[in-house]
ZAMIFI-976116 format. One record per atom (N, C-alpha, C): residue number from 1; residue in one letter; x, y, z. Coordinates in pm, whole numbers, always signed. Layout:
BEGIN
seq:type:east:north:up
NUM:a:X:Y:Z
...
REM end
This chain:
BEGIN
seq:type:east:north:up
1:x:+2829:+965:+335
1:x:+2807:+845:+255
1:x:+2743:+877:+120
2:x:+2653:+956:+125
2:x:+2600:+1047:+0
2:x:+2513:+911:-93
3:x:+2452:+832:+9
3:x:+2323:+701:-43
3:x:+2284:+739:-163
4:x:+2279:+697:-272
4:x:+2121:+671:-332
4:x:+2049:+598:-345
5:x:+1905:+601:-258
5:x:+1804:+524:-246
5:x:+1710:+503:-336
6:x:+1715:+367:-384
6:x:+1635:+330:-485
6:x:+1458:+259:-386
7:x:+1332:+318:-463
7:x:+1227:+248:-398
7:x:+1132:+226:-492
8:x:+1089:+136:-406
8:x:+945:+89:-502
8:x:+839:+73:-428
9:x:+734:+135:-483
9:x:+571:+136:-439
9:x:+455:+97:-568
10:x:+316:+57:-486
10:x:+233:+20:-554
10:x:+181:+163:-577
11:x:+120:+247:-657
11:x:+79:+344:-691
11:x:-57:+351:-568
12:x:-156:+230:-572
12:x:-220:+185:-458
12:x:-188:+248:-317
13:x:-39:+230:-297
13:x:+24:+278:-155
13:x:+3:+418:-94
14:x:-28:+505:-261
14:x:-101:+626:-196
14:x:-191:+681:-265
15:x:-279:+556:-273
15:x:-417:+598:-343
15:x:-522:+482:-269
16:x:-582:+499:-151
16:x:-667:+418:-67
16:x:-747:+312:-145
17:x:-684:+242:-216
17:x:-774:+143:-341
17:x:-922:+89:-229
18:x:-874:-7:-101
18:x:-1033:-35:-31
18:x:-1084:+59:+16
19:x:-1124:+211:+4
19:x:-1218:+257:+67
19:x:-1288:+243:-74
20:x:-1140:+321:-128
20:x:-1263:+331:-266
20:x:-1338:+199:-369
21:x:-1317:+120:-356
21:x:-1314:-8:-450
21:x:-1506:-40:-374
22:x:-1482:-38:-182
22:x:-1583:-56:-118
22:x:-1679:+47:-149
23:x:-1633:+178:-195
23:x:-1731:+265:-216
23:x:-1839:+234:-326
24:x:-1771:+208:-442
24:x:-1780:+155:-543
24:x:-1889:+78:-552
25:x:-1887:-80:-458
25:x:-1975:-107:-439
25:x:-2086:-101:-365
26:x:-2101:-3:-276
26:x:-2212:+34:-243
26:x:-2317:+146:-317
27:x:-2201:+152:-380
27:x:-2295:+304:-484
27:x:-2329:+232:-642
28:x:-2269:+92:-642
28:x:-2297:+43:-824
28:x:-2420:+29:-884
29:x:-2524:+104:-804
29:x:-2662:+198:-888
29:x:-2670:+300:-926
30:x:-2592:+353:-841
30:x:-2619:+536:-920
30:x:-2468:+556:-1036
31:x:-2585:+624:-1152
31:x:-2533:+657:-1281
31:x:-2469:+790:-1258
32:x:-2505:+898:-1203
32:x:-2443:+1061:-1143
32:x:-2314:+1008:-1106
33:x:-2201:+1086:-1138
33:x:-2047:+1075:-1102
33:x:-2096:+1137:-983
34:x:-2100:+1292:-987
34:x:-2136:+1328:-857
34:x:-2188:+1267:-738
35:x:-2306:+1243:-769
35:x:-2421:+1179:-651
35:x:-2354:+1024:-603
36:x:-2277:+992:-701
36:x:-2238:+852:-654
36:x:-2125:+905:-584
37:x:-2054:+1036:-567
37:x:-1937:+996:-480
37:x:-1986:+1070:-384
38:x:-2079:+1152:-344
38:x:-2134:+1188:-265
38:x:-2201:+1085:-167
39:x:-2261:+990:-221
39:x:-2350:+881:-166
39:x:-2231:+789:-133
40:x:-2130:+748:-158
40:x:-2043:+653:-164
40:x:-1978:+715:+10
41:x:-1918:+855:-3
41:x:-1868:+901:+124
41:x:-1979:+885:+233
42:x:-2089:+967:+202
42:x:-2217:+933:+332
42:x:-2168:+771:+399
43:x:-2214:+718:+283
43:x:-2256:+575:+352
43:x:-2097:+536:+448
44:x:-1995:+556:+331
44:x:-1856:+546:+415
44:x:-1865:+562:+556
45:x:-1903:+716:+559
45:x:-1897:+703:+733
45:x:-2008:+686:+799
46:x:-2118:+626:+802
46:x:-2189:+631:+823
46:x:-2188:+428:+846
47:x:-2145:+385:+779
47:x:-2130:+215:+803
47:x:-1991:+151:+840
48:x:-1860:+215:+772
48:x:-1751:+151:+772
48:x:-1606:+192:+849
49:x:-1661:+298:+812
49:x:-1521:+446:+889
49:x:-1465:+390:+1021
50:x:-1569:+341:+1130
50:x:-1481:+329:+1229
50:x:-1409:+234:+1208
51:x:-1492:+102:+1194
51:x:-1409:-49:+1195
51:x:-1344:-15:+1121
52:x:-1256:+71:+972
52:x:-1209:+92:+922
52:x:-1026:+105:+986
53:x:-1128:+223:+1051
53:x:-957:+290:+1151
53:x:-925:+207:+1266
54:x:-1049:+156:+1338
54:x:-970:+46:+1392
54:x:-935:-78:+1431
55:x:-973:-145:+1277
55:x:-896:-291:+1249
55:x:-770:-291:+1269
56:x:-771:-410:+1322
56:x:-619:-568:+1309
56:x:-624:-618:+1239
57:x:-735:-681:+1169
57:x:-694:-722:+1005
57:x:-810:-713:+961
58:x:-807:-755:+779
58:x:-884:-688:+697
58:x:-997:-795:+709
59:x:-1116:-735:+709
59:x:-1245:-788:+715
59:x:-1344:-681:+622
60:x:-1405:-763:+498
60:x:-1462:-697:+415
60:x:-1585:-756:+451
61:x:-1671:-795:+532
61:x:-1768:-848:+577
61:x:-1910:-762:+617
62:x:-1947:-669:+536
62:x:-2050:-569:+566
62:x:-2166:-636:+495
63:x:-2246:-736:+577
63:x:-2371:-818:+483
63:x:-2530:-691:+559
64:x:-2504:-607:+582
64:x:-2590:-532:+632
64:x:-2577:-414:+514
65:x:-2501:-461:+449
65:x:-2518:-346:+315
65:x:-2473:-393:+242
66:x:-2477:-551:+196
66:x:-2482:-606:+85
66:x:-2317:-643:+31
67:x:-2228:-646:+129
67:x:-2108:-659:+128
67:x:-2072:-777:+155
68:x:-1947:-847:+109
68:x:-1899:-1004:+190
68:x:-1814:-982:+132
69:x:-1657:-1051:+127
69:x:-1550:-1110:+133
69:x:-1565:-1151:-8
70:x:-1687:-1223:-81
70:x:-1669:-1266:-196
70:x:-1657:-1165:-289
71:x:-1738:-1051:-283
71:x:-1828:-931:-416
71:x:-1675:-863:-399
72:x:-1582:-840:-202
72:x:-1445:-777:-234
72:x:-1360:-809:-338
73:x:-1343:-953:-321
73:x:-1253:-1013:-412
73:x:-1247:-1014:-527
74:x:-1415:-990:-578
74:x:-1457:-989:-712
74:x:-1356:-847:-772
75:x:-1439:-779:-723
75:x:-1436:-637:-776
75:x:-1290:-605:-742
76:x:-1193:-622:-636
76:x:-1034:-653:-667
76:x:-983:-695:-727
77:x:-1027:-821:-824
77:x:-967:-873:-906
77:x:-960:-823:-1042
78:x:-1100:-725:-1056
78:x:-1151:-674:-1177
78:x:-1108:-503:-1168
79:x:-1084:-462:-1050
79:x:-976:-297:-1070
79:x:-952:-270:-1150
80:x:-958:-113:-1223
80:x:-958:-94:-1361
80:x:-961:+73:-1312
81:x:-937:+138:-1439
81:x:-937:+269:-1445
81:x:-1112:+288:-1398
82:x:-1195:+245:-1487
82:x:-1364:+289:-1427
82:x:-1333:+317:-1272
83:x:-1292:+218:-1236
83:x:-1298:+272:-1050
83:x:-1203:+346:-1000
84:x:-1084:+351:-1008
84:x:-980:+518:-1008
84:x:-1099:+658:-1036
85:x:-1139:+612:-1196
85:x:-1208:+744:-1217
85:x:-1302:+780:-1144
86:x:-1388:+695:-1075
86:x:-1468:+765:-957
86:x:-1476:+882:-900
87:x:-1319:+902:-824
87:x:-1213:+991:-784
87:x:-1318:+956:-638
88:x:-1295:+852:-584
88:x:-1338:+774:-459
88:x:-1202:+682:-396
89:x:-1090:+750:-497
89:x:-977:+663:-441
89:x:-881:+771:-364
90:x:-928:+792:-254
90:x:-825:+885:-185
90:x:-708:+958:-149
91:x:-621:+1008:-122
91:x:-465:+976:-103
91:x:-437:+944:+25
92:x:-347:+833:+79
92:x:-290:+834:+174
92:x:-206:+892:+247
93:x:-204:+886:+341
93:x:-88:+959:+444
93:x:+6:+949:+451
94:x:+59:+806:+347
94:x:+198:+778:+312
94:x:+284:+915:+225
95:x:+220:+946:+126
95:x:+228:+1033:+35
95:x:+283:+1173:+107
96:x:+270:+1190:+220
96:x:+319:+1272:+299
96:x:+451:+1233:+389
97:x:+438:+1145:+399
97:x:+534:+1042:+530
97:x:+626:+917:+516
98:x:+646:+910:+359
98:x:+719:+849:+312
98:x:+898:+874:+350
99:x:+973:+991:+301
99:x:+1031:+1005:+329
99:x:+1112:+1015:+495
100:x:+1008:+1109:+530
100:x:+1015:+1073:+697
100:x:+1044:+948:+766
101:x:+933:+855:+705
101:x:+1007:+665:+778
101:x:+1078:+673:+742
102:x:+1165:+682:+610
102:x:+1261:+643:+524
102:x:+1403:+661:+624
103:x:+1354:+806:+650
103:x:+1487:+854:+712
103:x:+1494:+810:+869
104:x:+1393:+757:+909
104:x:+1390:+746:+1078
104:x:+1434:+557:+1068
105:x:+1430:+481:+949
105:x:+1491:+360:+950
105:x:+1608:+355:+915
106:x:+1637:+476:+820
106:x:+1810:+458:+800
106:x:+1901:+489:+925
107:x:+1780:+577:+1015
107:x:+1886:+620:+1114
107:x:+1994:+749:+1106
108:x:+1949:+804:+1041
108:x:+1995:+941:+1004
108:x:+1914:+1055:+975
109:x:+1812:+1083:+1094
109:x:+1748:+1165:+1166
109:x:+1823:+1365:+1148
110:x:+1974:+1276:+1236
110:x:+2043:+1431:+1240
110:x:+2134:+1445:+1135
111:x:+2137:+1363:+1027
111:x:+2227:+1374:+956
111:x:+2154:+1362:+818
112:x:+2055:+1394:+772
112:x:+1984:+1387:+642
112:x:+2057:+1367:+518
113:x:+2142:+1452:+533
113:x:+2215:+1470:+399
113:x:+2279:+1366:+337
114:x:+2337:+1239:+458
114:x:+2381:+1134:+422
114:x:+2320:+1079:+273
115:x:+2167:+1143:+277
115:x:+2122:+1044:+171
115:x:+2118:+1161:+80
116:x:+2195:+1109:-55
116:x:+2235:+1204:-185
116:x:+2051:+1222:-275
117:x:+2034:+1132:-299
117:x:+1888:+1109:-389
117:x:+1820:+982:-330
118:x:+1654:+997:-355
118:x:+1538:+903:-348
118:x:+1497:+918:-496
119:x:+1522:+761:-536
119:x:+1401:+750:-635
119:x:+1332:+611:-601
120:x:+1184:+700:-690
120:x:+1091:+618:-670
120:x:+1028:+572:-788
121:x:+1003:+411:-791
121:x:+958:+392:-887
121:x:+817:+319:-842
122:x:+738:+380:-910
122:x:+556:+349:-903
122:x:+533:+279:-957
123:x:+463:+111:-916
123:x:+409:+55:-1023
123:x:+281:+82:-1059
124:x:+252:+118:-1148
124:x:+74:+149:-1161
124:x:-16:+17:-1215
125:x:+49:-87:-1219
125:x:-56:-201:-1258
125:x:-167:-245:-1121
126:x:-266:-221:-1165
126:x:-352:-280:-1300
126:x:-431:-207:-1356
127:x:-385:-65:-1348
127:x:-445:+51:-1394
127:x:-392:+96:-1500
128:x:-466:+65:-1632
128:x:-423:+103:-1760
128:x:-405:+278:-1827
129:x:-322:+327:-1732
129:x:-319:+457:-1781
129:x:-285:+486:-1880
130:x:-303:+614:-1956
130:x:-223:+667:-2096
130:x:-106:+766:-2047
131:x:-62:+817:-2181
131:x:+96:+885:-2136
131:x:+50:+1021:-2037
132:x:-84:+1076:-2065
132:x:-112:+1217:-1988
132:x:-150:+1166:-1864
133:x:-240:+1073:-1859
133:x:-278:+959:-1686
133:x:-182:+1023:-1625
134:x:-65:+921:-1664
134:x:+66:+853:-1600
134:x:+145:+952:-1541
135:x:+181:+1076:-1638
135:x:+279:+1187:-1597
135:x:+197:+1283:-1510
136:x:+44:+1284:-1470
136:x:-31:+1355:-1369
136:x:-16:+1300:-1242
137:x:-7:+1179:-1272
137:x:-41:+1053:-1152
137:x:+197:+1092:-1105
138:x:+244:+1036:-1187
138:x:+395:+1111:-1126
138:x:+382:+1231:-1056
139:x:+320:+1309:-1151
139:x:+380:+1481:-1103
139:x:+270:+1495:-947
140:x:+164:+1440:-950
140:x:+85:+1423:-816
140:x:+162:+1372:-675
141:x:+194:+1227:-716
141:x:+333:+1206:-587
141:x:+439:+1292:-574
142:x:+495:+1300:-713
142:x:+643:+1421:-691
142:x:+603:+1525:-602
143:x:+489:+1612:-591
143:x:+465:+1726:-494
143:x:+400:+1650:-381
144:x:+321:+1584:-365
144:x:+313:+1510:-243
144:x:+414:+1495:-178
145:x:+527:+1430:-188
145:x:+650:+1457:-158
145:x:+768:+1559:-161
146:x:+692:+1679:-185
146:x:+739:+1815:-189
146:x:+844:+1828:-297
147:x:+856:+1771:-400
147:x:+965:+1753:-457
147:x:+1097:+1696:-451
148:x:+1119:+1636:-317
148:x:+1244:+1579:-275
148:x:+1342:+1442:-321
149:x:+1218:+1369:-417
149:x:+1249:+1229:-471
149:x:+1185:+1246:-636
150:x:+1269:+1163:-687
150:x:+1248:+1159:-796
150:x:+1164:+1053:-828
151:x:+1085:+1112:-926
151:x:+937:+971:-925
151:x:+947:+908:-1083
152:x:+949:+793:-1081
152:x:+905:+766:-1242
152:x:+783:+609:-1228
153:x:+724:+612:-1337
153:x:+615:+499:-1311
153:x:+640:+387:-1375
154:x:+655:+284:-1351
154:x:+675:+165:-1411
154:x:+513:+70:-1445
155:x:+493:-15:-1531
155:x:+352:-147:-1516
155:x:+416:-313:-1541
156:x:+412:-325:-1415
156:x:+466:-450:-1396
156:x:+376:-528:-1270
157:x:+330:-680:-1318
157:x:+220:-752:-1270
157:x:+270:-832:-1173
158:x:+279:-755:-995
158:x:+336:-791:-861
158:x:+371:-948:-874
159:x:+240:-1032:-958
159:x:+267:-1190:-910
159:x:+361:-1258:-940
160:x:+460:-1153:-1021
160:x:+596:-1259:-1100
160:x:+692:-1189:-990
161:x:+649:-1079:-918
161:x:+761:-1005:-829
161:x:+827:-1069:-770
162:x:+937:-1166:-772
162:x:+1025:-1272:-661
162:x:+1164:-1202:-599
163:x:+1203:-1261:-526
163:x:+1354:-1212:-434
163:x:+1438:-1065:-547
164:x:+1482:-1147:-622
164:x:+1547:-1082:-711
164:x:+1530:-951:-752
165:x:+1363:-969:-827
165:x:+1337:-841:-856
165:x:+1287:-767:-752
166:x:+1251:-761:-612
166:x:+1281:-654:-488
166:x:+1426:-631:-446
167:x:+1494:-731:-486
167:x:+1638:-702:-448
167:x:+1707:-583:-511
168:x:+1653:-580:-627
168:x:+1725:-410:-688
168:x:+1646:-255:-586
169:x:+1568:-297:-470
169:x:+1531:-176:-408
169:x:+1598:-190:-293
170:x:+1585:-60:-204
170:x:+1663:-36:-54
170:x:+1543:-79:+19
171:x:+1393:-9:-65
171:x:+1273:-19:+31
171:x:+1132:-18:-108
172:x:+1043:-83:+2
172:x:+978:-155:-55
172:x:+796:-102:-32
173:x:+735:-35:-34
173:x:+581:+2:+35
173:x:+481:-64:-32
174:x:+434:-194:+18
174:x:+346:-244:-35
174:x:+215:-287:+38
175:x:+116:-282:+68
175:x:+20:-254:+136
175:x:+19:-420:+186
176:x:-46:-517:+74
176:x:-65:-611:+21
176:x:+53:-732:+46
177:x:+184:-705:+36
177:x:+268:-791:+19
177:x:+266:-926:+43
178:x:+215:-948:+202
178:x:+230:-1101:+234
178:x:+57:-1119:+239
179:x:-34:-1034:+211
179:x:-203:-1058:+239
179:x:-274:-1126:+93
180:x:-192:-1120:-18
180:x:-268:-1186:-144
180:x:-175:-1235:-214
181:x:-229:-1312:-320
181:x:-173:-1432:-414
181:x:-5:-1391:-436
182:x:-36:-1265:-440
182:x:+158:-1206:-527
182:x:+258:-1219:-428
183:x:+251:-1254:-278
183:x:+363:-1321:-219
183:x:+383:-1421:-244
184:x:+300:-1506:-323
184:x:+374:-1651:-336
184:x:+510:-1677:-408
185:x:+508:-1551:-515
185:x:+663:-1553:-623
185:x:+760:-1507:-528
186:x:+762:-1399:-399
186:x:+872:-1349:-324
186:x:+872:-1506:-177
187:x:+761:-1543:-164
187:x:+801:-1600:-60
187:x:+874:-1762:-68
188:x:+857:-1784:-230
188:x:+954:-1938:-280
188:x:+1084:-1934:-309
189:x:+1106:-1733:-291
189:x:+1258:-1734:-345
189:x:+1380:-1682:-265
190:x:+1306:-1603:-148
190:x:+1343:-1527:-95
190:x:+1436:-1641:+38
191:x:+1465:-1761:+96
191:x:+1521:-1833:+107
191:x:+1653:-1883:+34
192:x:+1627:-1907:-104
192:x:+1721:-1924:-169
192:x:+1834:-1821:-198
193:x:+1715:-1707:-198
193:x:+1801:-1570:-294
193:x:+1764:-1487:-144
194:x:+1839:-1450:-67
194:x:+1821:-1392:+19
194:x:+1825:-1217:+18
195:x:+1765:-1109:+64
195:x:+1760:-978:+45
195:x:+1746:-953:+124
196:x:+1818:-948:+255
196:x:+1809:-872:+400
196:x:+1891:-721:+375
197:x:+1892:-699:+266
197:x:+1929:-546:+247
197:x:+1801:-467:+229
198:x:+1702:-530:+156
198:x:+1594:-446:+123
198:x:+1471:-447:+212
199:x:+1433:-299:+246
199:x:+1319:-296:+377
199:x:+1190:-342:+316
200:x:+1127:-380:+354
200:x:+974:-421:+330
200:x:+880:-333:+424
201:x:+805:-234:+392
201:x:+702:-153:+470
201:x:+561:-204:+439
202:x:+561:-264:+527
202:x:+399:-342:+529
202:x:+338:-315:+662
203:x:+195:-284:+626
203:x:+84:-243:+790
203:x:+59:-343:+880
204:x:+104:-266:+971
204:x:+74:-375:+1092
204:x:-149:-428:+1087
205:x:-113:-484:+1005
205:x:-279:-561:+978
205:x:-214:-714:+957
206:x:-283:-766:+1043
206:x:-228:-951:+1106
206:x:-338:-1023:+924
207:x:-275:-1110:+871
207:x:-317:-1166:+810
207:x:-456:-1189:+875
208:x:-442:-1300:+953
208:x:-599:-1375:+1048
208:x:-585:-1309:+1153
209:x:-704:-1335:+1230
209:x:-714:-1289:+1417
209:x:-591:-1372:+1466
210:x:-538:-1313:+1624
210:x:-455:-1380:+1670
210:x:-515:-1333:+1808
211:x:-587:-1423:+1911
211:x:-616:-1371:+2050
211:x:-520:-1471:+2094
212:x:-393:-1467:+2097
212:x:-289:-1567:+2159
212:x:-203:-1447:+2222
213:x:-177:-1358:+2172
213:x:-108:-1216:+2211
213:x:-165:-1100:+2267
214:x:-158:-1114:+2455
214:x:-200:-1014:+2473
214:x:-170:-837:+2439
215:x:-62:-797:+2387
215:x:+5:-675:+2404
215:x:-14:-613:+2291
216:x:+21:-511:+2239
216:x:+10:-451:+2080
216:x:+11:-540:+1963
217:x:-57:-571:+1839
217:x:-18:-647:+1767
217:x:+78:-651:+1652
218:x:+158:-493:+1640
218:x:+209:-432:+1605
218:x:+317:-530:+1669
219:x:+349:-496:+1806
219:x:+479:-585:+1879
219:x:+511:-744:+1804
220:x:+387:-778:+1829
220:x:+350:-951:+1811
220:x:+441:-947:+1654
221:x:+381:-896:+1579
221:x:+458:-874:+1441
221:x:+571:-894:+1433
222:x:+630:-752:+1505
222:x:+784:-720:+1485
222:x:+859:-829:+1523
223:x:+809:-931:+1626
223:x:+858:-1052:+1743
223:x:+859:-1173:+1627
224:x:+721:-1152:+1556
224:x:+738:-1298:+1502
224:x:+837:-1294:+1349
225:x:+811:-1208:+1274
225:x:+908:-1150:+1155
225:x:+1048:-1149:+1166
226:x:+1075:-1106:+1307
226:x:+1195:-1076:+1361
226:x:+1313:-1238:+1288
227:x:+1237:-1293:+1315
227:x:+1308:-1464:+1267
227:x:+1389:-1449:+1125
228:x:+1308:-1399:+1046
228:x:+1290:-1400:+876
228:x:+1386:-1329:+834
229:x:+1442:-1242:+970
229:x:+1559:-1113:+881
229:x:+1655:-1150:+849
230:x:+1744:-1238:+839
230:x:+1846:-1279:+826
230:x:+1821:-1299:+619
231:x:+1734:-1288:+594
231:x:+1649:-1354:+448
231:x:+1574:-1227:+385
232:x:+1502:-1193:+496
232:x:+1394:-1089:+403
232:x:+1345:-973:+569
233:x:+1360:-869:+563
233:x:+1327:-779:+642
233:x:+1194:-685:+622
234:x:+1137:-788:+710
234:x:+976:-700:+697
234:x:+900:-632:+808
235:x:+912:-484:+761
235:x:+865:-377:+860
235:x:+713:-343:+870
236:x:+672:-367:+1005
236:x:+563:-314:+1010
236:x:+561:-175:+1063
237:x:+433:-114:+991
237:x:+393:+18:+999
237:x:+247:+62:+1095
238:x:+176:+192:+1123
238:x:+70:+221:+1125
238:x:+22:+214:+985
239:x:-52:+82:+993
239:x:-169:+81:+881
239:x:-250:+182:+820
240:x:-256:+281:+927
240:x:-341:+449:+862
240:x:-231:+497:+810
241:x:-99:+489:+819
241:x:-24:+578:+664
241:x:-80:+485:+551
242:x:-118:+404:+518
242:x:-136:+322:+438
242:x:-323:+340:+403
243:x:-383:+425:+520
243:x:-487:+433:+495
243:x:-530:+610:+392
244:x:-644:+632:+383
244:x:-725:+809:+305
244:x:-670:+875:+390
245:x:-600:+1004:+384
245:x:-606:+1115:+490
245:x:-705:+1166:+578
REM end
């Protein structure tokens, strides 16, 4: 068939934005680059690490170290190069294992070759990089991915992202997709303008609690999404590819 797979990711997707964003704020006293990412990891594992690895959904609720849901949102909304530069933003495990899902959803496991080229296009918003940033931050995924896909970076602001414009991808890695404001442009259109061609890789992390489902919640997912495919096909993942190595 000799595919070429077109994709799109948040640059985010393999750069752990909440450990580090949370680090961030637990360390926003100390002036030392060093000492603050030193102090930022301590406390990491030392307060958050486990519930970290093993949440069902996202709870930024650490009021025992001065954390809540509100100061998250703040400081998410306000993301910026200052907090990249930390270098408190990790890489994920996606960055390794990208291709691998890729190929275990197309279903051509024993037959690789089917697929001619991967490209990938990175959005890096809301991180105002320059031209040397940008082509480090490429050439960083390109070998993360051993060289096998072709990477280029795009800055484009997710909340206008609707049906259409995911419809020009095969696949989709977005951490975030249906958890904040920027599904509202894909989820008013995606009915009308339907894209059951293009995969959606999103972590099995449940919006809210659900104690209605006893069994994996991973399952519960796949069961309830399952409806939507005919429109929009959304895959859940292990949330730790999506999480720091």
């Amino acid at each position: 068939m000799n595919r070429v797979l077109d994709v799109y990711a948040d640059a985010e997707a393999f750069f752990d934005y909440r450990r580090g964003l949370l680090q961030c704020l637990m360390t926003d006293h100390i002036t030392d680059p060093d000492q603050r990412k030193a102090e930022g990891d301590r406390l990491w594992a030392l307060y958050i690490e486990r519930n970290y690895r093993d949440r069902k959904f996202d709870t930024y609720n650490y009021t025992h170290i001065g954390i809540d849901e509100e100061r998250f949102k703040a400081i998410f909304a306000q993301r910026s190069l200052e907090h990249w530069g930390t270098g408190m933003y990790y890489p994920t495990k996606l960055i390794k294992t990208m291709i691998a899902r890729i190929i275990d959803i197309e279903g051509l496991t024993e037959k690789p070759m089917d697929i001619k080229e991967v490209r990938l296009y990175v959005n890096t918003f809301p991180y105002q990089f320059d031209a040397e940033q940008t082509a480090e931050l490429v050439e960083c995924i390109r070998y993360g991915l051993k060289g096998l896909v072709k990477v280029q970076a795009i800055y484009s602001d997710p909340h206008a992202h609707d049906a259409k414009f995911y419809g020009q991808y095969n696949y989709v890695f977005r951490y975030n997709l249906v958890m904040d404001a920027t599904w509202a442009a894909l989820s008013e259109t995606f009915m009308s303008n339907p894209i059951p061609e293009t995969n959606f890789i999103i972590p099995d992390v449940l919006v809210r609690p659900n104690e209605t489902f006893a069994g994996e919640h991973k399952d519960w997912m796949m069961a309830s999404l399952l409806m939507m495919a005919p429109a929009i096909k959304l895959l859940p993942i292990e949330h730790s590819l999506y999480d720091y190595e």
